[in-house]
C-alpha positions, 0 to 999 in steps of 0.5 A: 500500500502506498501512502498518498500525498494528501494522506502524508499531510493529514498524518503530518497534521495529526501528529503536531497535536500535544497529547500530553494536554488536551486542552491545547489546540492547533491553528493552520494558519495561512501561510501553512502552504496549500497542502496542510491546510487543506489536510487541516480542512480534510481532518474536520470534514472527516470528524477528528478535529474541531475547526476546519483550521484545527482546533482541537481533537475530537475523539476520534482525532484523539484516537487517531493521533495516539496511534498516528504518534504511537507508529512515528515513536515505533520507527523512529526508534526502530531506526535509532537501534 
């Protein structure tokens, strides 16, 4: 399976999120370039975050991003050993 690009920057997106504080949110502001912000508007339609400039995690985001961060961990250090 290949990832596509659109994809990666969903992923990307997703990932800059702070799990340690819910309460923190993420702004895609405008001059973020075309492909983040349109991940940032792709996440909310899809339901994962609150804004479609991000806002915060929904549930589902929240879910989505312990895993999409608990993947970036596994191969990061996978790639250290």
């Amino acid at each position: 399976m290949t990832l596509a690009p659109d994809l990666l920057a969903e992923f990307e997106i997703i990932s800059m999120f702070n799990l340690a504080n819910t309460l923190e949110g993420l702004k895609v502001h405008q001059d973020a370039g075309n492909r983040l912000i349109d991940a940032a508007q792709r996440l909310h339609a899809k339901g994962l975050t609150s804004q479609p400039d991000g806002g915060y995690l929904t549930s589902l985001g929240l879910e989505a991003a312990e895993h999409a961060q608990g993947l970036l961990t596994i191969l990061a250090e996978r790639q250290a050993a």
